[in-house]
N, C-alpha and C positions, 0 to 999 in steps of 0.2 A: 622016387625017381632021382637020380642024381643030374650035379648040377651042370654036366654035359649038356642033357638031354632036355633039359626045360629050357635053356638057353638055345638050344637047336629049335627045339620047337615052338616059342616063343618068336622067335626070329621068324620060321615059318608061317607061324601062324597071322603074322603081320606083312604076308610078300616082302619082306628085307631081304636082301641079298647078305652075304656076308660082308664086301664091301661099304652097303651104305649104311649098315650096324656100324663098321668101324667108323667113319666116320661122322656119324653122328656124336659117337661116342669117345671120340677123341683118341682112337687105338690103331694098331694095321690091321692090314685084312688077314695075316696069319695069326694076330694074339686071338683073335673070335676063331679061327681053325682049330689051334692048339686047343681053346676052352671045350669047341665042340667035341675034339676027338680026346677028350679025359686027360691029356699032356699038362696044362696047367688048370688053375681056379682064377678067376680075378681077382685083383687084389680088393682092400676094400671102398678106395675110393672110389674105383672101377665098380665096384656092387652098388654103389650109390647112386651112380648114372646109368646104371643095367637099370634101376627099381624106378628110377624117376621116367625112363623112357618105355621101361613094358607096363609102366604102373604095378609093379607085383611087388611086396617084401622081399628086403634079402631071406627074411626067412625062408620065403618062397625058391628062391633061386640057388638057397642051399639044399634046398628038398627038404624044409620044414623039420631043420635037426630041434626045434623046441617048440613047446607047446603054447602058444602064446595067451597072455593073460592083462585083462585090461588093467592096469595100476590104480584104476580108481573106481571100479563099480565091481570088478573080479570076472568081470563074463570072458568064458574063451573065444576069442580072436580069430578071425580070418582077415582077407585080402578084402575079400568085401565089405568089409565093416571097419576101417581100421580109421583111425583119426586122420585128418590131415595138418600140416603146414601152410600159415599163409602165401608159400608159393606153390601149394598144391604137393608136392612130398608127401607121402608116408611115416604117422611118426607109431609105430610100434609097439611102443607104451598104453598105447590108449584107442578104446573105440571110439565110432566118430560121434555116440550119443555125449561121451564126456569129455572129448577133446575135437573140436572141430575150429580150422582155420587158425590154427594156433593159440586158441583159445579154451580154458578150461571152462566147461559150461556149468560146473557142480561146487559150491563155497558152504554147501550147509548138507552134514551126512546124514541127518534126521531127514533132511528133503527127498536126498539120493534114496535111502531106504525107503521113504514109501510111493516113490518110483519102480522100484524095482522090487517091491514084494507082491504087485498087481501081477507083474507076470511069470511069480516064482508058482503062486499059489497052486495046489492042486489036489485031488481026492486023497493022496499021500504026503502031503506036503502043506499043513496050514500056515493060517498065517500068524499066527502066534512063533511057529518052528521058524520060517523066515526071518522075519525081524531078529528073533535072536541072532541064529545062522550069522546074518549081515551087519549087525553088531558086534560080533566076536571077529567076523573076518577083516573087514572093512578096514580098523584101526593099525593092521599088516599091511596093507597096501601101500607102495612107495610114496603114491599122490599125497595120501592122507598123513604116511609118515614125514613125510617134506612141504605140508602144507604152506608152513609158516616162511618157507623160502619159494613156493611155487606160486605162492599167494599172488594175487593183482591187487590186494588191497582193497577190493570193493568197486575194482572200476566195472566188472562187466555186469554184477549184480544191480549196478547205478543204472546201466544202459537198459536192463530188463525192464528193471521199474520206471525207466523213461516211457519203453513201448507199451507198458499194461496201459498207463497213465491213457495213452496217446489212444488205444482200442476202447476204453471204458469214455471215453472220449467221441465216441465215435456215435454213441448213443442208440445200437441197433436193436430196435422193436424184439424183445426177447432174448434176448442173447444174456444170460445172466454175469454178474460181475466179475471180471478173469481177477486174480487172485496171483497166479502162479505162471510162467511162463517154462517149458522143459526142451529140451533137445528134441528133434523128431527128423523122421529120415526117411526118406519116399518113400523105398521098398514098402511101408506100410499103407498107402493111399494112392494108389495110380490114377484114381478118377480123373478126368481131365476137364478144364473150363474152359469157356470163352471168354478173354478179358473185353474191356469196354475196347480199346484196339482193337482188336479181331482174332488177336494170336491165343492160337489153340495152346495153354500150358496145362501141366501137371499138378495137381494141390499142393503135391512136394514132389521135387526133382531126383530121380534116386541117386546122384550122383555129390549129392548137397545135404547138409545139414542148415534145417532153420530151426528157431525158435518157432512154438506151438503150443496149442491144446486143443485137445474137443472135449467140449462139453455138454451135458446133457441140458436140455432145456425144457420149452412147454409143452403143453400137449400130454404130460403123464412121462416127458422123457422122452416119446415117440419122436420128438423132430431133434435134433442136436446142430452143435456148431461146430464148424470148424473154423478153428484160427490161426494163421501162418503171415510172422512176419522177418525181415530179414534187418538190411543196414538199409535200404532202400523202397521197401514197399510195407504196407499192412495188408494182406486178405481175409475176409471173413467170408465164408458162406455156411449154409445153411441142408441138410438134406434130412428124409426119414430114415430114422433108425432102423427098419425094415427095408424100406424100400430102396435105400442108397439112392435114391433122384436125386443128386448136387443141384443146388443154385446160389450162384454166385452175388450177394447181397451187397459188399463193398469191395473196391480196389484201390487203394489211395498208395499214391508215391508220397513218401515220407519229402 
């Protein structure tokens, strides 16, 4: 689709007028005419407030002229998955497992790989082939090539081990010792809870990236945890590996 027509329909698709596009966006109501009818492209600061207001990539609004590639784990890219900026932007470089809130969440690539060979693995695809695969690729990656200027130095790794700290802390009948905290992002857990408030939330937000794990626990592994925590809360709860029953066992404001 050319970039006429996503921008037409984008615009549509949100009841905008042409007029309060432009003004939102700081243009007149012919430069949004001209882009709709193929006369011009915006230019690209103009792409920049086209992507921050329909939330789409310019990739997106060029009609996807490249295949996008995360810089630091290699998985192909969409719209849906893409990193953000701490003022909520789009950064393009990165999914939102390994870049989230303007924050790289991956400092150790032995970690990133055995994150990411759980869900390489397959009847065609061991995990012997993966690990290598992501050893050999890995070290290509802009992130991993630019580490040592991308680096934080150890700050968010520091905050990780604050929150393990603060959950093994927590002391919950069963819950084995977390270890590790990783990136996680709703689209994988919709189930919803009651907090001690009343407010009906999501385990994870799909809209959000938190820190997390589920772990397997007692029972033979049959009951497992899950754990989600952010800058502002811990959750743990608890449900069967079979049955998916959630119960909500802690919610503490940090």
């Amino acid at each position: 689709m050319e970039t006429k027509n996503i921008i037409l329909e984008l615009r549509t698709q949100r009841g905008m007028s042409q007029d309060e596009l432009a003004e939102r966006i700081m243009v007149t109501r012919q430069a949004v005419s001209r882009w709709e009818n193929g006369e011009t492209v915006p230019n690209t600061e103009t792409l920049k407030l086209l992507s921050k207001e329909f939330d789409v990539s310019i990739n997106t609004l060029l009609g996807e002229p490249r295949k996008l590639i995360c810089q630091c784990c290699g998985m192909p890219i969409d719209d849906s998955i893409i990193g953000r900026e701490k003022d909520g932007t789009l950064n393009e470089d990165y999914c939102k497992w390994c870049y989230a809130d303007g924050t790289y969440t991956y400092s150790d690539m032995d970690e990133l790989i055995d994150v990411c060979v759980k869900n390489m693995v397959s009847d065609n695809f061991t995990e012997e082939q993966a690990r290598s695969y992501l050893k050999e690729m890995l070290p290509k990656l802009d992130y991993w090539k630019r580490y040592e200027k991308l680096s934080d130095n150890g700050q968010f790794e520091a905050f990780k081990q604050q929150l393990i700290r603060e959950i093994n802390e927590l002391h919950v009948e069963g819950l084995p010792r977390v270890e590790k905290l990783h990136a996680l992002v709703g689209k994988y857990v919709n189930l919803k809870y009651t907090l001690p408030n009343g407010t009906k939330v999501k385990f994870l937000d799909d809209e959000k990236t938190y820190l997390g794990n589920q772990l397997e626990a007692e029972f033979g592994g049959e009951r497992c945890f899950g754990i989600l925590a952010d800058m502002d809360f811990i959750m743990v709860c608890t449900y069967e590996a079979k049955g998916e029953n959630p119960e909500l066992l802690i919610y503490k404001k940090r």
